[in-house]
C-alpha positions, -999 to 999 in steps of 0.1 A, spaced: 479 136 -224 497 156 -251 489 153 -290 515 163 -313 520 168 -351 551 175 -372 557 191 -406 553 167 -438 578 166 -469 564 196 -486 572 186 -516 547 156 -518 524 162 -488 512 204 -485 482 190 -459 485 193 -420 463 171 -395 462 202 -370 443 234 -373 437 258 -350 397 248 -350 405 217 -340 432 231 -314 407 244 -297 386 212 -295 416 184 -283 421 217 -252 385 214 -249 388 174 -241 421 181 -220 444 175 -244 477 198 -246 488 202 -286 521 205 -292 531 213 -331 567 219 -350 573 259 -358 556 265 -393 534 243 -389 508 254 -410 523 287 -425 523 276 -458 479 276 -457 478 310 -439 475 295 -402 506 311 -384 518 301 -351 503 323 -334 470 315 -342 483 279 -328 495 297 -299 460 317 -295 442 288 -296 463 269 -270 488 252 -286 527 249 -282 552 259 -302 584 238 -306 613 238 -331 632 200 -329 607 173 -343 625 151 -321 618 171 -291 583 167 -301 577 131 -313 597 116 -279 573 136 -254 543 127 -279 512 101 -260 493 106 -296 511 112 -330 487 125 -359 502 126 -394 493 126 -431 516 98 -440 540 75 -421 567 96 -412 607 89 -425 630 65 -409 644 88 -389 616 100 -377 602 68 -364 630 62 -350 624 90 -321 594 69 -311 590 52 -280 568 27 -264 532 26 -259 528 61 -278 500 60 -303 507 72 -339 471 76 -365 471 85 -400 476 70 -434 495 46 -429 490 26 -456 496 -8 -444 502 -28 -477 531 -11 -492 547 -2 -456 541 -38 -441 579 -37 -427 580 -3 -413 547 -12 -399 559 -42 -384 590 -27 -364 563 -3 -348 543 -32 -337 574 -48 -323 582 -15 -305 543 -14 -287 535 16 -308 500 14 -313 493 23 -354 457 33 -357 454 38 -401 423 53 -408 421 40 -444 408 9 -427 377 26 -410 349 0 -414 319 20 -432 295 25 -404 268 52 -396 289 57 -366 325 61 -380 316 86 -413 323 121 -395 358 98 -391 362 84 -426 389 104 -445 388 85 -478 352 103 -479 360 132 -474 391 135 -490 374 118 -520 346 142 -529 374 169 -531 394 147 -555 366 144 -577 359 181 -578 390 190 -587 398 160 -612 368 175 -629 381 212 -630 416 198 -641 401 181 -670 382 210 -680 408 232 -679 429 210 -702 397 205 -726 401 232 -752 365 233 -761 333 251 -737 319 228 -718 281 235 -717 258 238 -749 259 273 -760 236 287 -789 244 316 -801 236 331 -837 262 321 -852 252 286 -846 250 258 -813 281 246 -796 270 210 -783 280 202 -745 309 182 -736 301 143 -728 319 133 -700 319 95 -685 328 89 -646 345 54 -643 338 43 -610 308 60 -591 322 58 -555 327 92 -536 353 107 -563 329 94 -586 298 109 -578 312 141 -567 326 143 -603 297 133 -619 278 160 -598 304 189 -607 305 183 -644 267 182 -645 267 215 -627 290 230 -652 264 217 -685 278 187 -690 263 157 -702 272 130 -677 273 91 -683 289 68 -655 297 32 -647 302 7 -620 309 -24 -606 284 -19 -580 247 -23 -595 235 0 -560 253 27 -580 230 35 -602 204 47 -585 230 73 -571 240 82 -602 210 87 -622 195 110 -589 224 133 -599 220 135 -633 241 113 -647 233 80 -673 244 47 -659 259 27 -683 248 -13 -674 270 -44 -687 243 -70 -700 240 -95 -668 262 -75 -647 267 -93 -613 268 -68 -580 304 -67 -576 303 -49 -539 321 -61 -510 299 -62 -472 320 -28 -467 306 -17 -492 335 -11 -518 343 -29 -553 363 -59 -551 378 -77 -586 353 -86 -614 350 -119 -632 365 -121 -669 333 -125 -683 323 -89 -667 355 -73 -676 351 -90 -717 317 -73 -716 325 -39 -701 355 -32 -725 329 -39 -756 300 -13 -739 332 11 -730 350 11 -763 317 19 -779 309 46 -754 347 61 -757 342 68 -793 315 98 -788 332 109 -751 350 141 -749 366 138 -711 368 105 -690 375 108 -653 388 70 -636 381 70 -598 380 28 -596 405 13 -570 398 -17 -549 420 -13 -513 452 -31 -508 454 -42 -544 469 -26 -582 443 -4 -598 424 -24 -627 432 -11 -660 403 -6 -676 406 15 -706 429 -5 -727 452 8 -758 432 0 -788 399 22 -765 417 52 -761 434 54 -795 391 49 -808 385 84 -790 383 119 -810 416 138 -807 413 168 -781 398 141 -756 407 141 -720 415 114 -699 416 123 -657 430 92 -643 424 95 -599 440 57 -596 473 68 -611 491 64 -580 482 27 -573 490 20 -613 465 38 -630 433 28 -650 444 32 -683 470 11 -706 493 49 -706 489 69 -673 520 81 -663 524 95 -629 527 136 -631 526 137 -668 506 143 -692 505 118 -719 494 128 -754 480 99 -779 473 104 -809 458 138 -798 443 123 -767 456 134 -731 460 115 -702 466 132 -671 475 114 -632 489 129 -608 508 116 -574 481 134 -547 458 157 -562 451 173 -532 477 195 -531 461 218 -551 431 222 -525 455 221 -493 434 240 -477 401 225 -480 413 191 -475 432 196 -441 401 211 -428 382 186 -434 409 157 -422 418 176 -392 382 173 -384 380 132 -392 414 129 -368 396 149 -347 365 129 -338 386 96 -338 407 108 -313 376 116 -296 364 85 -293 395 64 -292 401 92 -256 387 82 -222 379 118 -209 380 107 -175 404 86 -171 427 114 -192 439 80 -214 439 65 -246 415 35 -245 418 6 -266 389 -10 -267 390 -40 -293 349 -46 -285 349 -8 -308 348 -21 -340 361 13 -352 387 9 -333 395 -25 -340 395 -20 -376 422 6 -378 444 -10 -351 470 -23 -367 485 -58 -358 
């Protein structure tokens, strides 16, 4: 059984879905590693440290993909790539079924099993697997240390003798796993924290880190069984744009995080709320790739209103490359694990795995 990875496009993917830890651990279960040259040079992990921990080293991607039995990627690779493919190999990522439904379609067609692990159900048993979590909490660090970085006042309250500098008021929209991670790093860096949701279980959550949880009067728990938002009602959304665009007026830096899967991200903060907030205000938007929660995000720019700036950008996380192919190599990690019967030395598709199931694509 061999496992195989091949470089992404650099210049929008800098994360790898092989380390040498996790080398170490597919040898371990008796599976041989084979990765591109340079594989992960550009985070400090040089092919010899691939090579010391027991994995091969080959230069044609093509080479690689054809004698492939599992395929681990970021993305879903190019065209071209795909096109080296053969039957019954198994390719997992992010594949990200909705916008690639006819690329996904000829893989199905080919008997390419396409495991995408955006569609992990939320189970006890599948969260050492679930790479929206993990790559989440570090997206809502770092949307946090982005803001403040662009916010030209200090953040915590500072008295000095010359007089008290207030600390920054920062609102979290969306208290999911970006959310609460950013609500837990701005508090640690003195801010004050306010945060709202869709989902009345937030609350609790937010409040045990610190933060205020702003409540819509009569707000309905908008939370699907898998525990993520789904769409509110207009009555919800004509009631949360009054509390918000009273709340934006006295907010210094706004962090969006709300996204529901396989859909355009809401807009929630519309024109006429942004243009009520003080000039030098901040606006981090995390949905800007599926369309953005605000009426002006703009994909890699910054957008300045009236003295307001709204920042988005296409995949935060290539600014903490590092840290977050860590932490995914260790979520492909444990679903290879238990998608791999050991002693059979084969991949085993068992639909009665809900896991499994789930992230099969058909």
């Amino acid at each position: 059984m061999r496992l195989v990875s091949i470089l992404e496009n650099r210049e929008i993917e800098k994360r790898i879905a092989v380390t040498p830890e996790t080398t170490k651990k597919y040898k371990s279960l008796g599976i041989e590693v084979s990765l591109q040259e340079n594989y992960g040079a550009h985070l400090g992990f040089e092919d010899s440290d691939y090579k010391n921990s027991g994995a091969e080293i080959i230069r044609e991607e093509k080479d690689i993909l054809n004698n492939a039995d599992i395929i681990i990627q970021l993305g879903l690779p190019s065209d071209e790539k795909l096109s080296y493919l053969r039957d019954n190999q198994s390719l997992i990522g992010v594949l990200n079924p909705y916008l690639n439904k006819n690329k996904i379609d000829d893989l199905i067609k080919k008997k390419i099993n396409s495991f995408s692990l955006e569609m992990l159900p939320r189970i006890t048993r599948a969260q050492s697997m679930d790479i929206l979590s993990s790559q989440a909490n570090l997206a809502g660090y770092k949307a946090v240390v982005e803001s403040f970085a662009h916010f030209e006042k200090a953040v915590p309250m500072m008295m000095t003798a010359a007089g008290t500098i207030p600390a920054a008021k920062v609102l979290v929209v969306g208290a999911g796993v970006a959310g609460l991670q950013a609500i837990a790093t701005a508090k640690r860096m003195g801010a004050i924290v306010f945060a709202t949701d869709v989902r009345m279980a937030s609350k609790e959550q937010v409040e045990s880190l610190g933060g205020k949880f702003l409540t819509v009067d009569g707000a309905e728990n908008l939370e699907t069984e898998g525990g993520y938002a789904k769409e509110a009602s207009d009555e919800f959304k004509i009631k949360q744009e009054e509390l918000l665009a009273e709340t934006l007026k006295k907010i210094d830096i706004v962090i969006c995080t709300a996204l529901i899967p396989g859909k355009k991200a809401p807009v929630i903060l519309k024109e006429n709320m942004i243009k009520n907030m003080c000039p030098g205000s901040i606006v981090y938007d995390l949905a800007a790739v599926q369309g953005g929660n605000t009426a002006f995000t703009q994909v890699d720019k910054i957008i300045n209103i009236e003295g307001i700036k709204i920042m988005g950008e296409t995949n935060i996380l290539n600014k903490l490359p590092a840290s977050a192919s860590n932490l995914y190599a260790k979520n492909i990690f444990n679903f290879v694990s238990n998608l791999y019967d050991k002693e059979n030395k084969k991949i085993n598709i068992n639909l009665e795995d809900e896991i499994i199931e789930n992230t099969l694509l058909k």
